[in-house]
N, C-alpha and C positions, 0 to 999 in steps of 0.2 A: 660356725662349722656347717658345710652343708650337710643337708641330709639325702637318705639314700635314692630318696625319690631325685632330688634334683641334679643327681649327678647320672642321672639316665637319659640316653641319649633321645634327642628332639627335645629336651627340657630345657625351657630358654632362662638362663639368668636374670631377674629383676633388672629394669634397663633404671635413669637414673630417676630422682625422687620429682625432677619436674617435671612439670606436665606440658606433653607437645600441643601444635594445634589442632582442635577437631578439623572433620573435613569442612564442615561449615565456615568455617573460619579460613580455611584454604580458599571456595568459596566466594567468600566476602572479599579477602584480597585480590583473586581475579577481576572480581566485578570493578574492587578501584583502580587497579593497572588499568584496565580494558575504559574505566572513563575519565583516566591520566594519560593514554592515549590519544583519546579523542577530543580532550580538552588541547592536545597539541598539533593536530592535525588541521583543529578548529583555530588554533592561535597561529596557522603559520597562514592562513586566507587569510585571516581579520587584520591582521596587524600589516601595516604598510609597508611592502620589503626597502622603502627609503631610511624607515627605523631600525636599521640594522641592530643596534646596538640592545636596544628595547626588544626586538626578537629573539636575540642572543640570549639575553638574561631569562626572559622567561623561560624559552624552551629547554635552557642549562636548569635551572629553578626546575621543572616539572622530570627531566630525564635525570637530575641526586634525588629526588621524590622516588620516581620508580625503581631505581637503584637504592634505596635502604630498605624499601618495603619488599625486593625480592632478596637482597641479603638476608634480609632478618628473619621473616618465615620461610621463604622457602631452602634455605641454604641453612636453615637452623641455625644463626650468625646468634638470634636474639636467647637460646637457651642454651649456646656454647659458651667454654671461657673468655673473660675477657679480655686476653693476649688476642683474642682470634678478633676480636671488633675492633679493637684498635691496631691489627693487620691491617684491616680491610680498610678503616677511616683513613690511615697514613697514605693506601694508595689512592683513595680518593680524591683526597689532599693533593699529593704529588699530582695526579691526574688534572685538575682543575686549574692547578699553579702552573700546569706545560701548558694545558690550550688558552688561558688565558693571558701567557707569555707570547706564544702564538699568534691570537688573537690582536695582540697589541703589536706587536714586530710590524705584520703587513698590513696594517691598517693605520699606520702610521703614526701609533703615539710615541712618545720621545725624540721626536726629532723627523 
């Protein structure tokens, strides 16, 4: 039951029992987007664009990297239900299953 105090107005309701990220830790995951960037920027000079397939893979590899680490903290993915992460994995999934259908159509595999 609440009490009288907390049913006065600007008095915020206890939010839930986890604990979100400090700012430090918001932070910290700029700093690794920001050198999961540059590790891609850096992979797309280094690697021989005759290696297609080897540049695909990685820079697919480093851009689900940056795409879980901003679901998860900055989209609060990682201290919401888990109906909601396995939304997000299913499109990922489907995501990756169309361009790599894609991928293969005009590039000639099967045929």
């Amino acid at each position: 039951m609440a009490t009288a105090h907390e049913l006065q107005p600007g008095h915020h309701a206890p939010v839930d029992a986890h604990a979100h990220p400090t700012g430090r830790q918001y932070v910290t995951v700029a700093a690794i987007l920001s050198v999961i960037t540059a590790a891609e920027v850096a992979v797309f000079y280094v690697i021989p664009h005759t290696a297609h397939a080897v540049l695909m893979l990685v820079l697919a590899v480093l851009a689900i990297s940056k795409f879980v680490l901003v679901v998860a903290f900055y989209m609060h993915l990682k201290f919401d239900a888990r109906l909601l992460t396995w939304l997000f994995a299913g499109g990922l999934v489907t995501a990756v299953a169309m361009i790599t259908g894609l991928w293969a159509l005009f590039n000639g595999w099967g045929g």
